[in-house]
N, C-alpha and C positions, 0 to 999 in steps of 0.2 A: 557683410564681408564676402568679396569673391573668394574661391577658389581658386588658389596658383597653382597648387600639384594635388592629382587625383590621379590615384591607382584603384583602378579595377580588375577583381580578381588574378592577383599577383601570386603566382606558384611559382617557388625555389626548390630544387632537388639536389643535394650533393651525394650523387650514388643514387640508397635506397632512401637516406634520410629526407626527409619532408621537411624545411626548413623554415617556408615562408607558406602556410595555407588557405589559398582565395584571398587574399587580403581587400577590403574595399575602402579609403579613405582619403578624403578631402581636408586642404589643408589651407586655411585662407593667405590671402595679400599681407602681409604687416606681421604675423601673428609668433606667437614663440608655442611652439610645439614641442612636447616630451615624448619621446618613445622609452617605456617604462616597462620594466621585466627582470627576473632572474637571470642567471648568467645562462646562457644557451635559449632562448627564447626566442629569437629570431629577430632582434631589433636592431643589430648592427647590420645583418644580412639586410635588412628593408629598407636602412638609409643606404647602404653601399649600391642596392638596388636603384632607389631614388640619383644616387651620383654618378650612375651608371659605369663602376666598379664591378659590377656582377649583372649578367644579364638573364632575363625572367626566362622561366622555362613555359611561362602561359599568362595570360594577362596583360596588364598593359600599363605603364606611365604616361600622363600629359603631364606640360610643365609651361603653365602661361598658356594652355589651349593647345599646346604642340605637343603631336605626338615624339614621345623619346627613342622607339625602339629603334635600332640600329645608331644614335646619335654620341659617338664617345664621351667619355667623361668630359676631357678638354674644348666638348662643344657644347656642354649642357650648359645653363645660365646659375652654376652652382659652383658653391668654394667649399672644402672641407678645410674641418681643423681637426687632427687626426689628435688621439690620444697621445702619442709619445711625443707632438709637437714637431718631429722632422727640420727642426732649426738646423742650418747649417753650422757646424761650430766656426771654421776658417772662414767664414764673411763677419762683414762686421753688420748692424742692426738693419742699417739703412740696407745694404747690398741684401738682407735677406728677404727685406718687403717689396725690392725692386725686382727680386728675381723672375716673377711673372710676367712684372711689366716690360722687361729687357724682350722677354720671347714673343712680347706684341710689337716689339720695334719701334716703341713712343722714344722720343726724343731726351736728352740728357734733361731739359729744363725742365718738361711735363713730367717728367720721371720724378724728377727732385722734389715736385710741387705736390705731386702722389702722396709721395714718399713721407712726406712733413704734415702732409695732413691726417695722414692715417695714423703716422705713431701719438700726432697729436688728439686724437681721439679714443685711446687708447692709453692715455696717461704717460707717453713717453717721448713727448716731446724734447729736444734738443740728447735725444742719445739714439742718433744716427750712428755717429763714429764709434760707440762699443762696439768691441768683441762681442758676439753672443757668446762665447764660451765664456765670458766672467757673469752673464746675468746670473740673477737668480732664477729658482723656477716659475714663481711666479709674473716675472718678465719676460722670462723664456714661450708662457701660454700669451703676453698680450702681442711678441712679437709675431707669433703664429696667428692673431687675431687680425694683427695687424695687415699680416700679407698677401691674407684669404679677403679682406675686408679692401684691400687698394683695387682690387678689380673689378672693384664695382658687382657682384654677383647681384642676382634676385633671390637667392636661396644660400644662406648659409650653415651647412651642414654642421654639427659637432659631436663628435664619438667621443665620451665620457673625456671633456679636455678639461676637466678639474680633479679625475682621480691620482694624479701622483703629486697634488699639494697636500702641503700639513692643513689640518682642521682650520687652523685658526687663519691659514692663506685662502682654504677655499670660501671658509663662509664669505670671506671680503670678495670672490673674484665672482662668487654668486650674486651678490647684489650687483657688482661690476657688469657683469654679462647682461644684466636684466637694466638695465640704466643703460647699456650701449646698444640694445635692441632698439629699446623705445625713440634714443636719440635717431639713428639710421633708420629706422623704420621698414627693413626689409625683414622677409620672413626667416626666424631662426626655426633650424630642428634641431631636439636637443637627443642625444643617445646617453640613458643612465639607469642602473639597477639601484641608484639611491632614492628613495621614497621621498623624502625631505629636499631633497636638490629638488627634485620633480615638483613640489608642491611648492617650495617660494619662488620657482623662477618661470613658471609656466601660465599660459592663460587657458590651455588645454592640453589631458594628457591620453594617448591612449594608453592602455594596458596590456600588456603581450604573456600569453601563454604556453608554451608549445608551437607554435609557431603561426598562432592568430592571434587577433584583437579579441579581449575579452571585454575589455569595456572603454569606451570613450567620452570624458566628458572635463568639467572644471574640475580646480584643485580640489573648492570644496564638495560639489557633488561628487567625486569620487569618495571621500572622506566620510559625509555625512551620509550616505546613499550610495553603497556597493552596491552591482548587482547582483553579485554573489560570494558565496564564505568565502571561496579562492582568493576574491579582490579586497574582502575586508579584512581577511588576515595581513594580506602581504600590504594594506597601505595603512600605517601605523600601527600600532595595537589593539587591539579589539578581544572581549572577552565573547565566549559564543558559552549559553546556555541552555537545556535542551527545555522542551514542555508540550505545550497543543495551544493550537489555535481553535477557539470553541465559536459555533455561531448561535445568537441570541436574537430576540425582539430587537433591541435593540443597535445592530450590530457585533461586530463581529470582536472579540476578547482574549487578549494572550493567559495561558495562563503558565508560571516559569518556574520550573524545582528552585526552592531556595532563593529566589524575590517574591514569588505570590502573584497576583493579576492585576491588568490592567487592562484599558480598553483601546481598539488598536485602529489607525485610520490607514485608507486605501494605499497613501502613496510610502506607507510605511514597510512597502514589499515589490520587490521588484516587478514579481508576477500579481494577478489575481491571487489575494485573500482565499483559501479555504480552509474550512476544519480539518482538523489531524493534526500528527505530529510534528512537529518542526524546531529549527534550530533559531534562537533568537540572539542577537549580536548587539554588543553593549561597547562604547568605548569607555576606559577610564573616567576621562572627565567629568562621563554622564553617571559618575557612580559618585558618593561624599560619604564622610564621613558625619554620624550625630553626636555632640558632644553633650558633656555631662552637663545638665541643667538647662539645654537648650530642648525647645518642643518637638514633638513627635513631628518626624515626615509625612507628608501625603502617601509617599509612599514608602516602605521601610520595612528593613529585611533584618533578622539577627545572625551573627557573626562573631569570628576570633580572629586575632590577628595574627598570621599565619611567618609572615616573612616582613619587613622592611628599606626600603632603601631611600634615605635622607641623599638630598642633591642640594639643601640649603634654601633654595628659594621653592622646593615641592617636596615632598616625601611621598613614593610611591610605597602602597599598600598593597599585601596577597590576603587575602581574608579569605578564612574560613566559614561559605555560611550552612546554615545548620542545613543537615541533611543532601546535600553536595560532596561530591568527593572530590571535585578538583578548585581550587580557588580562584576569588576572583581579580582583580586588578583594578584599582582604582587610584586617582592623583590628589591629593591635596595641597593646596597653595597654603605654603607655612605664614599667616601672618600672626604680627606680634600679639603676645598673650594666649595663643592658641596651644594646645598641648599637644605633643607629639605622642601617640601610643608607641607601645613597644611589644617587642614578639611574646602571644601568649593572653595578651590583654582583650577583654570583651570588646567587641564592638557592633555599635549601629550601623548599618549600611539603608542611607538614603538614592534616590534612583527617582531619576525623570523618565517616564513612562513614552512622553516624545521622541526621545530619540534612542529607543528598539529598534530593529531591521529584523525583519524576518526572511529567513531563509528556508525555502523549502527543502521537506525530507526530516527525519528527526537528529539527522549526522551522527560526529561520531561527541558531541556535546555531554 
């Protein structure tokens, strides 16, 4: 996969503030990209950067090989679709997907032809003639998909364009989004501080911190393989517990207050393995419950059951386990016949020894 946009060390300053620091990243032909961070992290700054909305105080954008510095937005080969959608209300569908195309001076027929194929990709074929002020919202975002998308960009920008749907609009306009990439095939960038938008609709996400990349990679290598506590807390849940990393004959061995030890391989740390203290990172899932009359785990911890929450098709667990003072979190799939504990109740806590992540330093775990 080429490379369409590549910033090298990209610095933003508003004032004293440091908004964007050295930035370096490459971004393929075709590809759906997330820019992924807390609120002030610098990742709307980076696209506005890339749409040339803001201009870099150091550093540099190409886009397709070509340098962008000094190249306006309206020249770049880029469309946004802004968060608040910017829909004209007093035009009707079609007159707001044509609006671009009017100010290139294509002709009334090529306009039409635009114009019908873009709503029609977009699910809104033969509602030209609405009002935009009677859509709803979530027509309201395809018709902004649709206007950015009739001029043909190589890059289509998007600044969190699913946060002011209801839940149950945006999961649909998620899959929607990722189904209309793949069909058009140009490259998306996605702008979002939701973890879960980032990880179903992305084929790569960076991570932004303060105003850099902290980590870049797939949905699941970021998931299963942070590079650090920062990025494994902040992408789904993650329990952190504290212990030592001991070196042996044969290799190198966690050993974790309150699970006990295991044995630990290379890629299970972002950095080089050493002994000492450290922080070891556990998702839910890698945690289970053992239930009465079933055989001991490989690996197996003892425990109380500290808190509960039933979602119906999972019951999430806080367990208590012995000699720990803060608890852990783990998910169980409720199937039938299976008993649900309740607060206060003993429990087994099983744990796959694979998927540990060690973090260096002993934290604050």
């Amino acid at each position: 996969m080429s490379a369409l946009i590549a910033l090298s060390g990209a610095q933003k300053y508003f004032g004293a503030y440091h908004a964007l620091r050295d930035i370096d990243l490459e971004i393929g032909e075709g590809e759906f990209f997330s820019l992924l961070g807390p609120s002030g992290c610098g990742k709307t700054t980076l696209l506005r950067a890339i749409a040339g909305f803001e201009a870099l105080d150091g550093g540099s954008v190409h886009i397709d090989g070509h340098d962008m510095a000094g190249v306006p937005a309206n020249r770049r080969p880029t469309n946004m679709v802004f968060q608040s959608y910017a829909i004209f209300p007093h035009l009707s569908v079609a007159e707001n997907v044509a609006f671009g195309l009017r100010k290139r001076g294509l002709d009334a027929k090529t306009q039409a032809e635009k114009v019908g194929g873009a709503l029609e990709m977009v699910g809104l074929g033969g509602y030209g003639a609405r009002a935009a002020h009677a859509l709803s919202g979530g027509q309201r975002q395809r018709v902004a998909l649709a206007r950015a998308l009739v001029l043909e960009p190589k890059v289509l920008l998007l600044d969190e364009p699913l946060s002011a749907l209801d839940r149950k609009m945006r999961e649909q306009m998620q899959g929607e989004l990722r189904r209309l990439q793949r069909h058009v095939g140009i490259t998306f960038i996605l702008v979002t501080h939701d973890q879960e938008e980032a990880l179903i609709m992305s084929d790569r996400i960076a991570v932004m911190f303060d105003g850099g990349i902290t980590q870049i990679d797939s949905p699941e290598g970021l998931y299963r393989r942070p590079a650090s506590r920062e990025v494994g807390a902040f992408i789904g849940q993650m329990n952190f517990l504290s212990g030592q990393v001991r070196s042996g004959s044969e290799g190198f061995v966690a050993q974790i207050h309150g699970l006990g030890h295991a044995p630990l391989a290379a890629d299970q740390s972002a950095e080089p393995l050493v002994a000492g203290q450290a922080t070891f990172g556990m998702r839910p899932e890698s945690l289970s419950l053992v239930f009465d009359g079933q055989a001991r785990a490989a690996s197996e911890a003892a425990g109380r059951v500290a808190d509960r929450a039933y979602y119906g098709d999972m019951t999430y667990y806080e367990v208590a386990l012995d000699g720990v003072a803060e608890p852990v979190t783990l998910s169980m799939k409720n199937m039938v016949g299976q008993p649900v504990l309740s607060v206060g109740d003993a429990a087994r806590v099983a744990w796959d020894p694979r998927a540990l992540i060690v973090f260096s330093g002993a934290g604050d775990a």
